[in-house]
Backbone as a ProteinNet text record, in pm:
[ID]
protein_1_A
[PRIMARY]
XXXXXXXXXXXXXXXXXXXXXXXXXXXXXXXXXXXXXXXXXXXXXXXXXXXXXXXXXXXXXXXXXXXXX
[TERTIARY]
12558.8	12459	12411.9	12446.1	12359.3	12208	12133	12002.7	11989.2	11876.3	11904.6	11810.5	11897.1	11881.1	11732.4	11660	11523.3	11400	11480.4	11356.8	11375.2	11472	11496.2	11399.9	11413.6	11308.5	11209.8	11134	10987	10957	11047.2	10990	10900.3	10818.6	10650.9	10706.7	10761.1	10767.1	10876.8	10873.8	10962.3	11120.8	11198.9	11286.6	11403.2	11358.5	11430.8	11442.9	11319.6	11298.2	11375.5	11380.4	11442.2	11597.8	11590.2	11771	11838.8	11749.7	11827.1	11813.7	11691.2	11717.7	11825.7	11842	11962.7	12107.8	12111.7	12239.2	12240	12138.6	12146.3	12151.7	12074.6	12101.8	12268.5	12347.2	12467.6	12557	12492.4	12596.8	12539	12466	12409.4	12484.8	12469.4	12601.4	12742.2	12787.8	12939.9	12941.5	12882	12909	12859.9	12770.6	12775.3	12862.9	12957	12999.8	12953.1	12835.7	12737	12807.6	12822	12928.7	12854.1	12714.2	12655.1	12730.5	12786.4	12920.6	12962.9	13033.8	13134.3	13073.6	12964.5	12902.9	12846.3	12854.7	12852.3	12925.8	13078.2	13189.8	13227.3	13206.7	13210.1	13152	13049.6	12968.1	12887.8	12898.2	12837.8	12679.6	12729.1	12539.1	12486.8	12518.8	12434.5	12400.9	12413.9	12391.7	12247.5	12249.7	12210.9	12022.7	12089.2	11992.6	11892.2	11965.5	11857.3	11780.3	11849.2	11781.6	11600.2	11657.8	11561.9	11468.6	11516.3	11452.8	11336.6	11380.7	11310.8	11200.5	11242.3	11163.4	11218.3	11333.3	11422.8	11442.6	11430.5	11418	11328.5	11265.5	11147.2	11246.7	11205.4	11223	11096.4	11162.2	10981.3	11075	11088.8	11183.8	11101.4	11134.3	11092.8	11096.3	10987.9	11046	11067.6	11133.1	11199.4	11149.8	10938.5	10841.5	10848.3	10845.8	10879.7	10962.4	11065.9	11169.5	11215.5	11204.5	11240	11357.4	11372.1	11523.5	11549.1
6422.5	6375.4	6236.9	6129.1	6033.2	6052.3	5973.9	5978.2	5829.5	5871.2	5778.9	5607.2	5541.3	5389.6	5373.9	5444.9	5444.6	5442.7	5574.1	5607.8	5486.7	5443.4	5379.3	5202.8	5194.7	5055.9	5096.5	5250.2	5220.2	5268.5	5298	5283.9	5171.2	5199	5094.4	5079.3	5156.3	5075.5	4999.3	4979.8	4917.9	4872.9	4817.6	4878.7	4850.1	4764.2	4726.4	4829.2	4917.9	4990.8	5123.3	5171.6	5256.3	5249	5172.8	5101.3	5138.2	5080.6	5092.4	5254.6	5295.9	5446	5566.9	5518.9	5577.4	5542	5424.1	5345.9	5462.5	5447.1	5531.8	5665.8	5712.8	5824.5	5912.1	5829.3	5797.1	5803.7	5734.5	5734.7	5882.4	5911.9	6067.3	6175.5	6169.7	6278.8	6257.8	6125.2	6154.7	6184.8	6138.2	6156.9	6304.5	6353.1	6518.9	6583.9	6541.7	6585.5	6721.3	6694.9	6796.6	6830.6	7025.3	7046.9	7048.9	6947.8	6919.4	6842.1	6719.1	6620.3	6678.4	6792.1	6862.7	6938.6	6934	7000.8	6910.9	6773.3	6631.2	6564.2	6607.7	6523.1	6417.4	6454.8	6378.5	6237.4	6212.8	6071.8	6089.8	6036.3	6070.5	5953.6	5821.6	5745.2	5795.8	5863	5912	6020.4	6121	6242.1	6164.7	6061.1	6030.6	5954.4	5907.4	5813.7	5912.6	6015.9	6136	6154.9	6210.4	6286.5	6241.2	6046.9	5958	5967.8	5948.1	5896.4	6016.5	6138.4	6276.8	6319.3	6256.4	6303.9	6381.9	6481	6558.9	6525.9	6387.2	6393.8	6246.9	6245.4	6137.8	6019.5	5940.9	5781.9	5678.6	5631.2	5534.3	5405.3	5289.7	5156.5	5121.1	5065.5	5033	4847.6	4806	4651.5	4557.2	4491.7	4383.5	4422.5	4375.3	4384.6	4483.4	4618	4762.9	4788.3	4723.4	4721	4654.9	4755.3	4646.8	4624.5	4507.6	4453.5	4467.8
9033.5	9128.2	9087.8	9175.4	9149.5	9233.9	9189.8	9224.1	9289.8	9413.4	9513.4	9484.6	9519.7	9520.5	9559.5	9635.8	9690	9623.9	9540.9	9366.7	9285.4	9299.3	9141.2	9227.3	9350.2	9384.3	9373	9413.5	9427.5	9257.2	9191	9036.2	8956.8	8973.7	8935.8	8773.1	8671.7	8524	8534	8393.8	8309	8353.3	8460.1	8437.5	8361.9	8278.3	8174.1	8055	8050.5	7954	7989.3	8123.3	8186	8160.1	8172.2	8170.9	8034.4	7968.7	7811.8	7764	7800.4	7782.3	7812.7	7964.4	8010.3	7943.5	7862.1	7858.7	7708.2	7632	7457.2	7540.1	7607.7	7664.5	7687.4	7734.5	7788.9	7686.7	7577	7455.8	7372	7334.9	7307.8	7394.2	7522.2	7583.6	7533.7	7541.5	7530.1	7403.7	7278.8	7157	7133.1	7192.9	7173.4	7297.2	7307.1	7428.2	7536.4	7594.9	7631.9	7813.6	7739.1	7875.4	7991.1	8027.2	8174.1	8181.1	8098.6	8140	8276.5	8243.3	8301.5	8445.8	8482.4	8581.3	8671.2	8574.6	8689.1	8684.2	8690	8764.7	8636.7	8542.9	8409.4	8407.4	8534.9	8550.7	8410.2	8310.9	8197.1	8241.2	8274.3	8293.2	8429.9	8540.1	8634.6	8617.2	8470.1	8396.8	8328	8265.1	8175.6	8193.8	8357.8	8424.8	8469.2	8528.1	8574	8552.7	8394.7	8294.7	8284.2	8225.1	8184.4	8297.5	8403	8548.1	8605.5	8549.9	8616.5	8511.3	8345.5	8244.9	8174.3	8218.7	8085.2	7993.4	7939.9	7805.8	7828.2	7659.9	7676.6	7539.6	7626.1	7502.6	7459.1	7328.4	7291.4	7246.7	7271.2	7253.7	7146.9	7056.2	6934	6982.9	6907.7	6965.9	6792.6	6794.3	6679	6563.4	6608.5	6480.8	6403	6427.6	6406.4	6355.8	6344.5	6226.5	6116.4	6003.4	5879.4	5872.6	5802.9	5768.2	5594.5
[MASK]
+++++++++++++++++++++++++++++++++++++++++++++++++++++++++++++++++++++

């Protein structure tokens, strides 16, 4: 299932922040290869975007300062 072009304009945050979530999101499914893959047509980032987009799973972006080197 993709999710419709409509939600994703009237989305009031981030959507830069949205974006990157879904993208790590995306890489977390294929690398656990999670058999919803398989129940959405193996679209692994419109699995992923959902997820982010509906709240099934939560993300916190860390920004530069927040990390030591």
């Amino acid at each position: 299932m993709i999710f419709p072009i409509e939600a994703l304009i009237k989305y009031e945050g981030n959507t830069y922040e949205i974006t990157a979530a879904a993208l790590r999101r995306s890489y977390q499914l294929s690398i656990l290869r999670d058999p919803e893959i398989e129940e959405n047509e193996g679209k692994v980032v419109s699995l992923a975007a959902r997820q982010v987009f509906n709240k099934e799973v939560s993300f916190l972006l860390e920004s530069s300062e927040d990390k030591s080197i």
